[in-house]
C-alpha positions as CSV (number, residue, x, y, z in Angstrom):
1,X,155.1,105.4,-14.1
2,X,152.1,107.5,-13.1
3,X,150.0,104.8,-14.8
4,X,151.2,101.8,-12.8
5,X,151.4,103.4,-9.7
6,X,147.6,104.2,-10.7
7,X,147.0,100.7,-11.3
8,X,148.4,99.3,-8.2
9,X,146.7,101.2,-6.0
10,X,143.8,100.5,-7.9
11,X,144.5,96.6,-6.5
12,X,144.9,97.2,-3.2
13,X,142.2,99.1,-2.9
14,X,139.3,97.0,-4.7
15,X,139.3,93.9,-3.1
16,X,139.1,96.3,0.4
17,X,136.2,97.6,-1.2
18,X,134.8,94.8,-2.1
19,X,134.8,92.9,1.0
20,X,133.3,95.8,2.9
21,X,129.9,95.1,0.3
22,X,127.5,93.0,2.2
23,X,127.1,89.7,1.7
24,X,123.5,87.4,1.3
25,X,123.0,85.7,5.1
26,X,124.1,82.4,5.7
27,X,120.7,80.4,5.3
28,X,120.0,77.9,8.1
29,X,117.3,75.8,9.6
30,X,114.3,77.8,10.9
31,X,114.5,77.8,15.1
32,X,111.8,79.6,15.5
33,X,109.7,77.3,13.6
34,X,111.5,74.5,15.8
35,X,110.8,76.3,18.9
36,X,107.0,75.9,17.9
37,X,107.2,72.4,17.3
38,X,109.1,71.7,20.2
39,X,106.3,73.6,22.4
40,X,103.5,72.0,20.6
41,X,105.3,68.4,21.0
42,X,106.3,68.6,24.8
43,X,102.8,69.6,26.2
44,X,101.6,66.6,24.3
45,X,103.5,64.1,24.6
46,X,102.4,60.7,25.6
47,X,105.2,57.9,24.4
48,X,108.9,58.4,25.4
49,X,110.7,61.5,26.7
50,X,111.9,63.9,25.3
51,X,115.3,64.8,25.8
52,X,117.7,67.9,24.3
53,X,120.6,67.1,22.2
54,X,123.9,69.5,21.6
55,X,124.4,69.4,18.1
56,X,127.6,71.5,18.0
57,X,126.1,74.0,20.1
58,X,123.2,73.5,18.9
59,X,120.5,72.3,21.2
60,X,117.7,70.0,19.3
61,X,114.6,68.0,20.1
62,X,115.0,64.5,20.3
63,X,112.2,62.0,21.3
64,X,113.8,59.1,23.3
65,X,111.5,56.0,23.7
66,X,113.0,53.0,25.7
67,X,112.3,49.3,24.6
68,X,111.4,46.7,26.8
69,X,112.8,44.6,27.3
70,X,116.1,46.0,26.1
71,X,118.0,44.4,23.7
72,X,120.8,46.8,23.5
73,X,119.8,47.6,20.2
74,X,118.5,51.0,19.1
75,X,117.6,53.4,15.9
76,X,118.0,57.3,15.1
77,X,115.2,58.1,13.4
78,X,114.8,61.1,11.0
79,X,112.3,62.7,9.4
80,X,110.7,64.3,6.1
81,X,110.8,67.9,4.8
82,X,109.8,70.2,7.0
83,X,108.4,68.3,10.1
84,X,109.2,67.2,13.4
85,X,110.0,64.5,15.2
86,X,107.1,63.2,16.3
87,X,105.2,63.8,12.6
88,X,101.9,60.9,13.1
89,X,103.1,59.7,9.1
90,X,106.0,57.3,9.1
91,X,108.0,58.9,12.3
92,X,105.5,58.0,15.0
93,X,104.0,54.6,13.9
94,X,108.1,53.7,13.9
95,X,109.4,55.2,17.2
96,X,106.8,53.6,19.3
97,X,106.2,50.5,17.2
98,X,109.8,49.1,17.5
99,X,110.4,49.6,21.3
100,X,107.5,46.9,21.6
101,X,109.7,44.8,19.1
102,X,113.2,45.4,20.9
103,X,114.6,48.4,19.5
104,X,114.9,51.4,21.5
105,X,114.4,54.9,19.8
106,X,115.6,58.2,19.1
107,X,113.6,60.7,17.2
108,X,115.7,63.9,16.0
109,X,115.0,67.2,15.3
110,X,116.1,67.8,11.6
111,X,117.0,71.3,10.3
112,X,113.6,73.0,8.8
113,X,112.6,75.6,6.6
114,X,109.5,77.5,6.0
115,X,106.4,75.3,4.7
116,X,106.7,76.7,1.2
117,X,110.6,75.5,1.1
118,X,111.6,73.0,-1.6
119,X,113.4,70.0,-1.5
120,X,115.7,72.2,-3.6
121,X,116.4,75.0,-0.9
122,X,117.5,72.0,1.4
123,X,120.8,72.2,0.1
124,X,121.5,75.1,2.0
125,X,121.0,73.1,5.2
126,X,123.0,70.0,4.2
127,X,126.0,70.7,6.5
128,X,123.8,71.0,9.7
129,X,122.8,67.4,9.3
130,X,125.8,65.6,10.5
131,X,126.2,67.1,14.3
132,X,122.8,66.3,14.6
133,X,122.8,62.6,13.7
134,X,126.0,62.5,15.6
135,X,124.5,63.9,18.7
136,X,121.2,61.1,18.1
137,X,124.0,58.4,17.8
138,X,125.9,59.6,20.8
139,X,123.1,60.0,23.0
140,X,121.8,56.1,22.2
141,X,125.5,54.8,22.8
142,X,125.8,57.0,26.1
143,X,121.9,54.7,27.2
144,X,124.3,51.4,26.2
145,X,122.8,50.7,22.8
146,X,125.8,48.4,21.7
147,X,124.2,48.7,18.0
148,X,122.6,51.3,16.4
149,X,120.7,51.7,12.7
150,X,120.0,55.2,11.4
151,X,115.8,54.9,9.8
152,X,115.0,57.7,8.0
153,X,112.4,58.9,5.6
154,X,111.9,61.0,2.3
155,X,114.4,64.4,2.8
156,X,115.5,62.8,6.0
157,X,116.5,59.8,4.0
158,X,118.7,61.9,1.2
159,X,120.5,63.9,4.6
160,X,121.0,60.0,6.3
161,X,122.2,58.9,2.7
162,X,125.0,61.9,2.6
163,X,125.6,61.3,6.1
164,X,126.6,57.8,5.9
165,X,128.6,58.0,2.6
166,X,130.5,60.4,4.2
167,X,129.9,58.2,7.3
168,X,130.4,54.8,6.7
169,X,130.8,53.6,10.6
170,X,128.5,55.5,12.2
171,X,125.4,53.0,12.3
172,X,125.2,49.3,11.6
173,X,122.3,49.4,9.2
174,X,120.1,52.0,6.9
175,X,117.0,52.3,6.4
176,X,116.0,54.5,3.7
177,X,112.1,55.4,3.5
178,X,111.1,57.2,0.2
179,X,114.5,57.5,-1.2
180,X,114.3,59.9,-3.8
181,X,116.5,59.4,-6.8
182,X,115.1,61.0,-9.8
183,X,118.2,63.6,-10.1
184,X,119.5,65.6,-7.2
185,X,117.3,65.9,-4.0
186,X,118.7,69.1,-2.0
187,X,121.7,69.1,-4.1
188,X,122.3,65.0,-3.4
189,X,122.7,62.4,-5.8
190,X,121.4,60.0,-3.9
191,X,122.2,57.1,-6.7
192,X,126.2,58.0,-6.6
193,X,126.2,58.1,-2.6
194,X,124.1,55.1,-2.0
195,X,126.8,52.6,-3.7
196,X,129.3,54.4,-1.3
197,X,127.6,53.2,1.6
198,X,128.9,49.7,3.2
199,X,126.3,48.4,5.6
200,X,123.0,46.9,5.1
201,X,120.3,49.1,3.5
202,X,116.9,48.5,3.2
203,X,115.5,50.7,0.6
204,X,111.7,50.9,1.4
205,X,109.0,52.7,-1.0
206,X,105.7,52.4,-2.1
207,X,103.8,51.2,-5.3
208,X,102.5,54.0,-5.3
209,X,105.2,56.5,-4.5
210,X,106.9,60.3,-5.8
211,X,107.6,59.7,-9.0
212,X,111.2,60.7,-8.3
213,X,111.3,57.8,-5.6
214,X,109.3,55.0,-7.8
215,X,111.4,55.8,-11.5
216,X,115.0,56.0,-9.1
217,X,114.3,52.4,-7.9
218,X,116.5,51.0,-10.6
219,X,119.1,53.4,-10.5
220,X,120.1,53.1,-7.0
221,X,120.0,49.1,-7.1
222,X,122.3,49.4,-9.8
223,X,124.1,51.8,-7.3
224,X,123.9,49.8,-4.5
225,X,124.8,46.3,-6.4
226,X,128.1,46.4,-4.6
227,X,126.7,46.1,-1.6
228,X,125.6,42.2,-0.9
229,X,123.9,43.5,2.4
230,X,121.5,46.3,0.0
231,X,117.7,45.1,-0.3
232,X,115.0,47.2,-1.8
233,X,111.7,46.2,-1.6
234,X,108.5,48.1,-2.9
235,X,105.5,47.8,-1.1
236,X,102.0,46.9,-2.4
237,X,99.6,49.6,-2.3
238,X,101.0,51.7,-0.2
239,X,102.4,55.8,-0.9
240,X,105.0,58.2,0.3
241,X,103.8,58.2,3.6
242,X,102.5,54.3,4.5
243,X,98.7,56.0,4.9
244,X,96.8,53.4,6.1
245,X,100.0,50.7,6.3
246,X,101.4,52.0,9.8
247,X,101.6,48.1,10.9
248,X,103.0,47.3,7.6
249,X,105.5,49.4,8.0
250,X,106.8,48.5,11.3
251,X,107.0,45.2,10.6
252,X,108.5,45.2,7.5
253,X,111.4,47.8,9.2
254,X,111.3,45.4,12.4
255,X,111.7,42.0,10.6
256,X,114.5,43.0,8.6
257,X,116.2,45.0,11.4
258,X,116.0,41.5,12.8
259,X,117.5,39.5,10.3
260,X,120.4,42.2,9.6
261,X,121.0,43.4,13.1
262,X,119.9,40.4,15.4
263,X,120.6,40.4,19.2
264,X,124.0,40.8,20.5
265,X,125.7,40.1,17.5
């Protein structure tokens, strides 16, 4: 008796223990390094407004830029790894391009880590994603955007992907910008999510891509074949970030938005 009273002490006691050791903190996006960007980006600004967003309590930088005239159409735009919303590769040439061509724009904040950070440490960041695309999507709705695409690029494409898969309503097109596919990007499978995803994509990369973007290309058409409204389309020349292609890139996003999305429809 002495020996199983022993032992069922022993189990009450342990798990009391246990949960008193400490535990590893919860990692999340870097607000201090957001802070910076959002100081550096405000003094400068030239094109659009920027505007703050409530992301679950959360409040993040977005970049609003009106079109004229306005078509009642406009696009969330997210960024790459690590950057801000107002990055001069990819994000800029796009949110100030297509206001001229009838889209109105919203830049968001994404959730950041430290420069050295992997695509790989993403992960941990994953679940902060949605309240901010929410909050982008909200806020364009709120200005009477009747329809609303989500463009994103590189790590902001694989946290759009995820978002719309788990998604499906909450934009009326995708762009995906360096889709990565080679594996998982910040613990995504981009291939399995993309084929979950029921609106038009355009899957846009370069000839001269990431390897894990250029060598996925067949996988996520494969993917994506069940989707009549999925176009991928690689483009000559150009590398992860359009260097050099900024007006290639715009119209290439622009004309199809056009075809897929056109006005009042």
């Amino acid at each position: 008796m002495k020996t199983l009273a022993a032992l069922i002490l022993a189990c009450l006691i342990l798990p009391t223990a246990a949960a008193q050791e400490p535990s590893e903190p919860a990692v999340s996006s870097d607000l201090e390094k957001e802070q910076r960007w959002r100081e550096q980006i405000v003094d400068s600004l030239m094109d659009g407004e920027a505007i703050d967003l409530d992301a679950d309590g959360q409040t993040v930088l977005g970049l609003y830029t009106e079109a004229e005239p306005d078509t009642g159409r406009a696009a969330v735009i997210a960024h790459g790894i690590g950057v801000h919303p107002n990055w001069p590769q990819v994000v800029y040439p796009l949110r100030v391009g297509l206001p001229e061509r009838g889209w109105s724009t919203l830049s968001v904040q994404m959730p950041v880590l430290a420069n050295d950070a992997t695509g790989a440490d993403y992960a941990a960041l994953m679940d902060e994603v949605a309240p901010r695309l929410e909050a982008a999507i909200a806020y364009l709705r709120a200005q009477g955007a009747g329809q609303v695409v989500l463009i994103a690029h590189s790590l902001g494409a694989t946290m759009s992907n995820q978002y719309l898969a788990q998604h499906p309503q909450a934009a009326e097109a995708f762009v995906a910008i360096g889709l990565s596919s080679s594996g998982t990007h910040a613990g995504v499978d981009n291939e399995a999510l993309i084929g979950r995803i029921p609106v038009p994509i355009l899957d846009l990369f370069g000839q001269h891509d990431l390897e894990a973007v250029v060598s996925g290309a067949p996988g996520r058409a494969e993917a994506a074949a069940v989707n009549a409204g999925y176009r991928q389309v690689q483009t000559a020349e150009a590398d992860h970030f359009f260097d050099g292609q900024d007006e290639v890139l715009v119209e290439l996003v622009s004309g199809w938005l056009d075809e897929v999305v056109p006005v009042g429809e």
